[in-house]
N, C-alpha and C positions, 0 to 999 in steps of 0.2 A: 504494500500500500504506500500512496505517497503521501505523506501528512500534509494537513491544510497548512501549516504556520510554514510549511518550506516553501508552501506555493505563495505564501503571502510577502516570505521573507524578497523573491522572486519579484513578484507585484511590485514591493516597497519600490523598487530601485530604477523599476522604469512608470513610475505615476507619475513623476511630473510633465515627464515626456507625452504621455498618451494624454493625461488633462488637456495640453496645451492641444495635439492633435485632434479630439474630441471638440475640443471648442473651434476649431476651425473648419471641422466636417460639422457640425451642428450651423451652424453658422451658412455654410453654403447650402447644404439640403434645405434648409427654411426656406431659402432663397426660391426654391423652386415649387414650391407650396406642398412640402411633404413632409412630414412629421419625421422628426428623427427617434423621437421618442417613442413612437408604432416600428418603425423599423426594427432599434436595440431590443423593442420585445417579443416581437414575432421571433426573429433570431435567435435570442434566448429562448424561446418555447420548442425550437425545431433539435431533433434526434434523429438521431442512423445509427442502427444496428452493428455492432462489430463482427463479422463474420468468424466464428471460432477457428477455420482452416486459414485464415489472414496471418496468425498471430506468429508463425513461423516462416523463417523465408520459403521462399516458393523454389519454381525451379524450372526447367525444360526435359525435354529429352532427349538432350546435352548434356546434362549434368545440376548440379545444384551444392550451393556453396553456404551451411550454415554459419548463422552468425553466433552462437554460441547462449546459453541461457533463455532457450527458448523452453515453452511451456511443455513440462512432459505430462500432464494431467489436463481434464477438465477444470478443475478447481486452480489450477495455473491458470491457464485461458481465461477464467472468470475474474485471475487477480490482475491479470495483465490488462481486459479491458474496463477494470474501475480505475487502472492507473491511468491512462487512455484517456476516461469518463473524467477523472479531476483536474485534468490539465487543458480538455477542453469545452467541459460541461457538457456536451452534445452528444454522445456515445452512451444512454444509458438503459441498452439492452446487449445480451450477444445473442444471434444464430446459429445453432450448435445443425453437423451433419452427419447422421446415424447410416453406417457406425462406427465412423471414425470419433466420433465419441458416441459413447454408450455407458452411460453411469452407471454404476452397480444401485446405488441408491438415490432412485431421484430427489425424493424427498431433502434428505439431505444435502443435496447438491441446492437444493432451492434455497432452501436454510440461507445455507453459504452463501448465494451469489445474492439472496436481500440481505443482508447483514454488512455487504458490500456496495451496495446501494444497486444494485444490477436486474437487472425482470431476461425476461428468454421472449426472444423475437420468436420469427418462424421457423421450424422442424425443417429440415432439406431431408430426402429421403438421397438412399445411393444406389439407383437398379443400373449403373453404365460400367460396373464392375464388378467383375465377381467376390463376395465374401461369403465367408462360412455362415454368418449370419442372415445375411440372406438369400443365399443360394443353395438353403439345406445341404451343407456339406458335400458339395460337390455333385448332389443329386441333378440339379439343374444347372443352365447358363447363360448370362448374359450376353455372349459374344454375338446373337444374330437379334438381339431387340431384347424386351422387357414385357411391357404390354403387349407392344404390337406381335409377340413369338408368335409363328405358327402353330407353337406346343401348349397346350392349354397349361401343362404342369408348370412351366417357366414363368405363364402370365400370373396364374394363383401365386406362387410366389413371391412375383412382385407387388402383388395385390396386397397378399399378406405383410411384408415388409412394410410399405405403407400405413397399413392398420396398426401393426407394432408401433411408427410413427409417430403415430397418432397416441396413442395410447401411453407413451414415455411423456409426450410433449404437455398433456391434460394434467399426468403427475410435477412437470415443472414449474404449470402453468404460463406457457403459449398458448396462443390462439387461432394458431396458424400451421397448417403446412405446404410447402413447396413442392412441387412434382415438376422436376426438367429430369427430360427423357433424352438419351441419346440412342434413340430409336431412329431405322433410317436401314439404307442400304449404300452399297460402296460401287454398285455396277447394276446397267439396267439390267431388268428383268427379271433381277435379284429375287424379288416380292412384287407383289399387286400393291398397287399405291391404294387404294382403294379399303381393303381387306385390312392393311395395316391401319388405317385411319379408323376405321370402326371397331377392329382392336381396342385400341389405344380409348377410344369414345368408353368404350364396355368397363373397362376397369377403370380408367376415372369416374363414373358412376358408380362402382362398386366399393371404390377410395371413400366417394362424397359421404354415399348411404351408411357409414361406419362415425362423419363427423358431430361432436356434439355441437348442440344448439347453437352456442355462441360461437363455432370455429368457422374460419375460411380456408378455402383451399385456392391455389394459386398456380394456374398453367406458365408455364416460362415457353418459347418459342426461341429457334436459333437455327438460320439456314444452312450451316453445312458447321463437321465436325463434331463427333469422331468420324462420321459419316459423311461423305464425300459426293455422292451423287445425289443422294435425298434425304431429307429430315422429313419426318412424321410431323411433326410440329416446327414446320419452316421458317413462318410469320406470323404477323399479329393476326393475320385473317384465319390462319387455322387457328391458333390459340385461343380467338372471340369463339371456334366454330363450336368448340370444346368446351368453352366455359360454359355458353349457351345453350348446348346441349345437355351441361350436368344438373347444373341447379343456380339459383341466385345468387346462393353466397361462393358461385366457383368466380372467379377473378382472373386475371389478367395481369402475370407483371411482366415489365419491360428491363431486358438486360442492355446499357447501355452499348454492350459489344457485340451483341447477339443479334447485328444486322450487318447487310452489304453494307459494303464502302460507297458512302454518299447518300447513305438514306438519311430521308426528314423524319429523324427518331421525335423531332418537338411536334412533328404534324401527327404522328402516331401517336404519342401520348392525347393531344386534343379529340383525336378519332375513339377513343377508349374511352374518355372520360366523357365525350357525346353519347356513349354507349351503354354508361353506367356498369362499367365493367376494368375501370381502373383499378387494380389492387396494391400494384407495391412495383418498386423498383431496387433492383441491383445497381448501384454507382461505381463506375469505373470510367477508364478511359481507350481511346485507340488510333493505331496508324492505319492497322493492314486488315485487322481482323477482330477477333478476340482476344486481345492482347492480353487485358487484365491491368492496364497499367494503371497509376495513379489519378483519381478523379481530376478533372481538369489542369491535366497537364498537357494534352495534345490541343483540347478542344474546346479551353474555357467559353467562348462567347456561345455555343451550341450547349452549353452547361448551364448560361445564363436565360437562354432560349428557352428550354423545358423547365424552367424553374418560372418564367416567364409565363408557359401554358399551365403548370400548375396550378400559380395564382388567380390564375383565368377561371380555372376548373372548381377552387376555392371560395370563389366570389371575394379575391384579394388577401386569403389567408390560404397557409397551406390546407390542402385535405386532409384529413384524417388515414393516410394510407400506412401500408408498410414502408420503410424506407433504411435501406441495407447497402455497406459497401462492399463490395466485392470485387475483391483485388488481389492479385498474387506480385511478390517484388523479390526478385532474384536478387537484387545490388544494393536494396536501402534497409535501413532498420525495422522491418515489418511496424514497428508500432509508431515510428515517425510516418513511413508510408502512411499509415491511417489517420493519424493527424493531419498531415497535408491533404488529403481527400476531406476530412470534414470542416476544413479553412475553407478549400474549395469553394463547397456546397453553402456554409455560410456565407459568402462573399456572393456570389451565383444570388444566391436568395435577398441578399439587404439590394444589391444592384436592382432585383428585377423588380423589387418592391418599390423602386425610386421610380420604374415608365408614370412617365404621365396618362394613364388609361383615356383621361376624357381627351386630350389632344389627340391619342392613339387613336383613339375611333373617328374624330372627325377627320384626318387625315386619311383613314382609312376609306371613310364613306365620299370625301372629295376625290377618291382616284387619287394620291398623291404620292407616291412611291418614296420621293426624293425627302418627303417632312417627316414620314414615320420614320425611314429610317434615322433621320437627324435627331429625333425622340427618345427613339432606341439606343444610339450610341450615345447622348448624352446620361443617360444612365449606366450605362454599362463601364463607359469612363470615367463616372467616378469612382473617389480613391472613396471607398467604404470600409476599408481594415478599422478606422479609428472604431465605427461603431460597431462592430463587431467584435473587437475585441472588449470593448463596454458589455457586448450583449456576454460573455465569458467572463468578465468578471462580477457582473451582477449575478453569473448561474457559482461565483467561489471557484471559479476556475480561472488558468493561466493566462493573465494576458500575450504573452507568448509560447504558447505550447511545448514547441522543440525548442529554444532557445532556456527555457526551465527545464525538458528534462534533459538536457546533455548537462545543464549548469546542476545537475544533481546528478549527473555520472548514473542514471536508472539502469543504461544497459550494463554497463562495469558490473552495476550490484545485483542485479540479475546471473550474469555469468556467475560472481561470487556465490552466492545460495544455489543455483543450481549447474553448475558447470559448463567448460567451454565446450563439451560434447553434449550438452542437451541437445537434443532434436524433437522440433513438437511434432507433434502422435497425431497419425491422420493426414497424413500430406505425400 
């Protein structure tokens, strides 16, 4: 844990600096007839989930280069993302994905992680791999699908695995499960495109009909990979086709990476939340594909874009959705990586909260291409860090995140409590 009074001792030394920048971003936002003081609190209200496979470096199929004192338990991973949580108030749930973790005692695990100030996002299931867990010991296999197998015994399975999901996450208390499938074929002919889709239809209603009252379930889509020639859930149109075929509370989320190169992922989100089938979002970032990399580091103005249709979808406040990062970083400190993704998103958010909406639409409604966008970048250029980092330290948290925990050596004493060969579990 990182104690408040270091984060504060931290604070002491750069307030007068950030008062002074505060008063000068205060100062110009008024100017534009936007409350700064709506802004720092929206901002402070807004959380992302810490993805518990995040918390260790990542890797290729190249190789992979650990950084040392990474989490070898669950209840590591819970401690890592309350360190996360206090340094930038915004991180306060994790994601956990069974069964790369699989707690012996959820109960207890729950304990722990509120006592930590922490709650459990959404459940991720794993049918794109084989485990003993849930591939009956080898009885079954993932290698040609999940749901969509030709073999009834493969799909039960994965059905089953799901409901076990289900049924750990309720003891955590989540409200949520994720279903991304790497279902698909690698050559035509492979399968019936068709046959696989109503697969796939079958057992997510057999998932749904297991959830309780208050749960959601949540289709992910992603056009190619592992699976090369076709995905069963390619795009947002099969993943609506699926939610809509299971039940009301089946949902829709959007992986930031989980499109072609040059898709309008902000026009997609507007099309979902027209649809009322918006559920949650994965944040990350990309050049080529699914890269996985740090949320807006390739593509902040497109970062500021969907946070832009958010608001929209919001009636000028966030929705009420899931919202999860999702990132792997071969080279950076996994838990800085995660702070920089939730600066990001912070930033992304106070920016879009700055559009001037009523110019936006008259511009809009005159045909005027050349005004909106001058609407749009005036917000997007401005410097918003002062109030953001206000909205962190009104939530007791850092006004500079990474810059407090390297000034507190967190990775050194991590290595120290659990050693330069830790490697966290599940990656």
């Amino acid at each position: 844990m990182i104690p408040h009074d270091r984060i504060e001792d931290e604070n002491t030394t750069r307030a007068r600096t950030h008062a002074r920048d505060l008063v000068h971003a205060r100062e110009f936002i008024a100017r534009t007839n936007t409350d700064p003081e709506a802004v720092i609190a929206e901002v402070a209200r807004f959380s992302a989930a810490a993805p518990s496979w995040a918390l260790g470096t990542g890797g290729t199929r190249f190789g992979r280069f650990p950084i040392g004192g990474e989490p070898r338990t669950t209840e590591e991973k819970v401690d890592d993302v309350a360190a996360i949580n206090a340094l930038t108030g915004a991180n306060r749930s994790i994601s956990l994905h069974v069964p790369w973790d699989d707690p012996a005692d959820p109960e207890a695990l729950r304990q722990y992680a509120v006592e930590r100030g922490i709650a459990f996002d959404a459940m991720n299931s794993n049918t794109f791999q084989d485990n003993p867990s849930t591939t009956r010991d080898g009885a079954v296999s993932y290698k040609f699908g999940s749901l969509c197998h030709s073999d009834v015994a493969v799909r039960d399975a994965a059905v089953q695995h799901n409901l076990e999901c289900i049924d750990l996450g309720v003891r955590l208390g989540s409200k949520t499960i994720t279903v991304w499938l790497a279902d698909g074929t690698s050559f035509p002919g492979q399968a019936n495109f068709r046959a696989q889709f109503e697969r796939v239809l079958d057992g997510l209603r057999r998932i749904y009909a297991h959830l309780p009252a208050d749960w959601r379930m949540f289709t992910e889509h992603k056009p190619y990979e592992p699976q090369f020639y076709s995905s069963v859930v390619n795009d947002w149109g099969s993943s609506l086709l699926l939610a809509q075929g299971t039940g009301d509370r089946a949902l829709c989320l959007v992986d930031l990476g989980h499109h072609l190169p040059n898709a309008n992922i902000e026009q997609i989100v507007s099309r979902l939340a027209m649809a009322g089938r918006l559920g949650g979002f994965h944040f990350n970032d990309s050049k080529y594909g699914d890269d996985d990399l740090t949320t807006g580091s390739i593509k902040p103005y497109q970062l500021f874009l969907i946070f832009l249709e958010l608001l929209d979808a919001g009636n000028g406040r966030m929705p009420p959705l899931a919202y999860m990062i999702d990132q792997s970083n071969n080279l950076k400190d996994p838990l800085e990586d995660l702070m920089q993704a939730t600066d990001a998103m912070q930033v992304a958010l106070a920016q879009a909260l700055l559009v001037d909406q009523q110019a936006l639409r008259g511009a809009q409604d005159a045909n005027d291409p050349a005004l909106a966008q001058e609407i749009l970048h005036r917000a997007y250029r401005t410097d918003v860090r002062p109030l953001v980092a206000e909205a962190r330290r009104r939530n007791n948290a850092a006004l500079d995140p990474i810059a407090t925990y390297r000034a507190l050596n967190s990775r050194t004493e991590k290595i120290r409590q659990r050693g330069l060969n830790a490697v966290a579990t599940g990656i």
